[in-house]
N, C-alpha and C positions, 0 to 999 in steps of 0.2 A: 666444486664442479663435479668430482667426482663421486658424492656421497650422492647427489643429487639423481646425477644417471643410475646410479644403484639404486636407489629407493623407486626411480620410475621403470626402472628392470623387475623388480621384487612386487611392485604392485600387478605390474601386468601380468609375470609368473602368477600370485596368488590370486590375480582374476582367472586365469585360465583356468590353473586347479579348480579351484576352488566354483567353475560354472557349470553348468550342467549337461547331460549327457549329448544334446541334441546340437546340431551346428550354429556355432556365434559370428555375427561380425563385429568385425573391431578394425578404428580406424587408426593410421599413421599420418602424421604432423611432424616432420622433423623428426624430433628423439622421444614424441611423448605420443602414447597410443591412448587410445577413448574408444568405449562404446558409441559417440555419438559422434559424428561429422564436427572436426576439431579447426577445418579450415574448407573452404573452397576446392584446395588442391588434394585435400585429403584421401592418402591412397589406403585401400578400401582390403581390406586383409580379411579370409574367411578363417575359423577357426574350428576344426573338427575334431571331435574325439579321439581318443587313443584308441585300438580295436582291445575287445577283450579278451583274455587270457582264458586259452582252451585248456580248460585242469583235465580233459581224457588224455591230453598227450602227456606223455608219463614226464618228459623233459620238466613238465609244471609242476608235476608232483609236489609236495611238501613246502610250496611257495606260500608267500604271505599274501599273493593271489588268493591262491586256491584252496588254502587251508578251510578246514573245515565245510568242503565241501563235496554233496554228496557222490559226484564220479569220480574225484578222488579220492574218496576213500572206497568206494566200488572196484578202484584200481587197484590199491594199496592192495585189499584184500583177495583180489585175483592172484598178485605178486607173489603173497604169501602164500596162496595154497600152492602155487606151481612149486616156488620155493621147498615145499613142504615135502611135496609129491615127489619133488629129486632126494632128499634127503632121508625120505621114507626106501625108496632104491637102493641107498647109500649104506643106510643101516643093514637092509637083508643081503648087502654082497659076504662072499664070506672074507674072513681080514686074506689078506695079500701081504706079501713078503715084500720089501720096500727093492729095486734092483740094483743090481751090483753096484760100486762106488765108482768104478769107469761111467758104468750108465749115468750116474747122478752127476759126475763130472763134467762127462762133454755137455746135461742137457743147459748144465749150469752156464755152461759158455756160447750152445745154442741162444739161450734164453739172453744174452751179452752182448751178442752179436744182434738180433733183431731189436730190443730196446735202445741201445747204440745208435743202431740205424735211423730212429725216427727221433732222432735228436738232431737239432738246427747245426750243432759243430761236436761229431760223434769223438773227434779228437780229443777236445779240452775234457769227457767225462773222469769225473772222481769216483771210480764202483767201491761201493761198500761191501760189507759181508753178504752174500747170496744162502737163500735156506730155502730148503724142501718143505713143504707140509707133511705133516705126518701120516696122513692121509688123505683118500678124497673128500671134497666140499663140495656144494653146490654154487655154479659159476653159471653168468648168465651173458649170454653172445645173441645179439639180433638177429641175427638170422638162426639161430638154434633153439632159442629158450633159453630154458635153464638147461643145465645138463652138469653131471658130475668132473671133478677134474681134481686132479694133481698140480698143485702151484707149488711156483720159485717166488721168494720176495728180495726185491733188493736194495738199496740205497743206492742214488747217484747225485751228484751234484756236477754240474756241463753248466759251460755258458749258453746267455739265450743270446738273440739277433743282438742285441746292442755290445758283443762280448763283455758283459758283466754275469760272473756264476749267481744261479739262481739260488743254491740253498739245496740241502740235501732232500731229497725227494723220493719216497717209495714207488718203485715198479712192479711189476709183477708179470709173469707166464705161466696162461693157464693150459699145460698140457692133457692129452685124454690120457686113459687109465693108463694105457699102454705104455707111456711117457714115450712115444715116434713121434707125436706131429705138435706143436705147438698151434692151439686152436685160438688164442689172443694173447695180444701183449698191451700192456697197458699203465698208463700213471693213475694210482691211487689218487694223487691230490689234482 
C-alpha cells in the first residue's frame, strides 16, 4: 500500500517538474491525481510555475540558477572591481604600527561580547583562540560597500534553540583602521 502511494507521489512530482512553463490543471480523485477528469467529483487543482530566480540580486549570485549567466557575471565583475578599488587604497596607505596590546585586548573582548550577543544561548559559548589581521583587508557591509577594515577571527561553539552544540564555527569583527568602532560582526559559515 505504501509503495503504491509513493510511486503515485513520484509520478505527479515528475509530471509537475517535468511540465512546462505555462500554468496546468490537474485533477484529484482520492489519492491519484490525472491531467484528465478522473471522476465526477474530481477536484480540479491548478498548477503554476515556480517564479524565476533573479541572478542581479547578488544573494543568487553563483547558484546553479544562475550560473553562467550574463547579470551575473556583470555582477561578479562589478564586485571585483569595487573589491579591487578598496585594495588598490589599502596598498597606497603607508604601513601603520599594529596598537598597543591593551588595545588589541579589550577590542578582542569587544569583539566577544557582540558575537556572544547574537548567539541563541550566549552562555553555553565555547571561545576559541581570537587573532588580529595583520593588517587592513577589504570587507564589505551593505550599507557601506566595500571599505577597508582591521579583523578579529575566532572559534565558537554555543548551543542552537534545540540545546544541542552546533560545532566550532568561525566569527569575525570587522573594525575601522582606527580599531574604536566595530563596523560588523559576523559567522563566516
Amino acid at each position: 500500500m505504501e509503495n503504491s502511494m509513493l510511486l503515485r507521489i513520484s509520478v505527479v512530482l515528475i509530471s509537475l517538474v517535468s511540465a512546462p512553463v505555462f500554468a496546468q490543471t490537474m485533477y484529484k480523485c482520492g489519492n491519484t491525481f490525472s491531467q484528465t477528469p478522473c471522476a465526477a467529483d474530481a477536484q480540479k487543482i491548478e498548477v503554476k510555475p515556480s517564479t524565476a530566480v533573479d541572478c542581479s540580486n547578488y544573494q543568487h549570485i553563483g547558484t546553479e540558477a544562475c550560473r553562467g549567466k550574463s547579470s551575473s557575471s556583470n555582477i561578479i565583475k562589478d564586485i571585483d572591481a569595487a573589491r579591487a578599488k578598496v585594495q588598490k587604497q589599502i596598498d597606497s596607505m603607508p604601513p601603520t604600527l599594529p596598537p598597543s596590546a591593551e588595545v588589541i585586548e579589550a577590542n578582542k573582548k569587544r569583539c566577544i561580547a557582540r558575537i556572544t550577543a547574537m548567539l541563541k544561548d550566549p552562555e553555553s559559548a565555547r571561545i576559541g583562540e581570537i587573532t588580529r589581521s595583520a593588517g587592513p583587508a577589504p570587507d564589505y557591509q551593505t550599507n557601506l560597500g566595500w571599505f577597508p577594515s582591521i579583523t578579529y577571527a575566532v572559534t565558537i561553539n554555543a548551543k542552537n534553540s534545540y540545546g544541542g552544540y552546533t560545532g566550532a564555527k568561525t566569527w569575525g569583527c570587522s573594525f575601522d583602521l582606527q580599531e574604536k568602532e566595530i563596523i560588523k560582526a559576523r559567522s563566516y559559515e
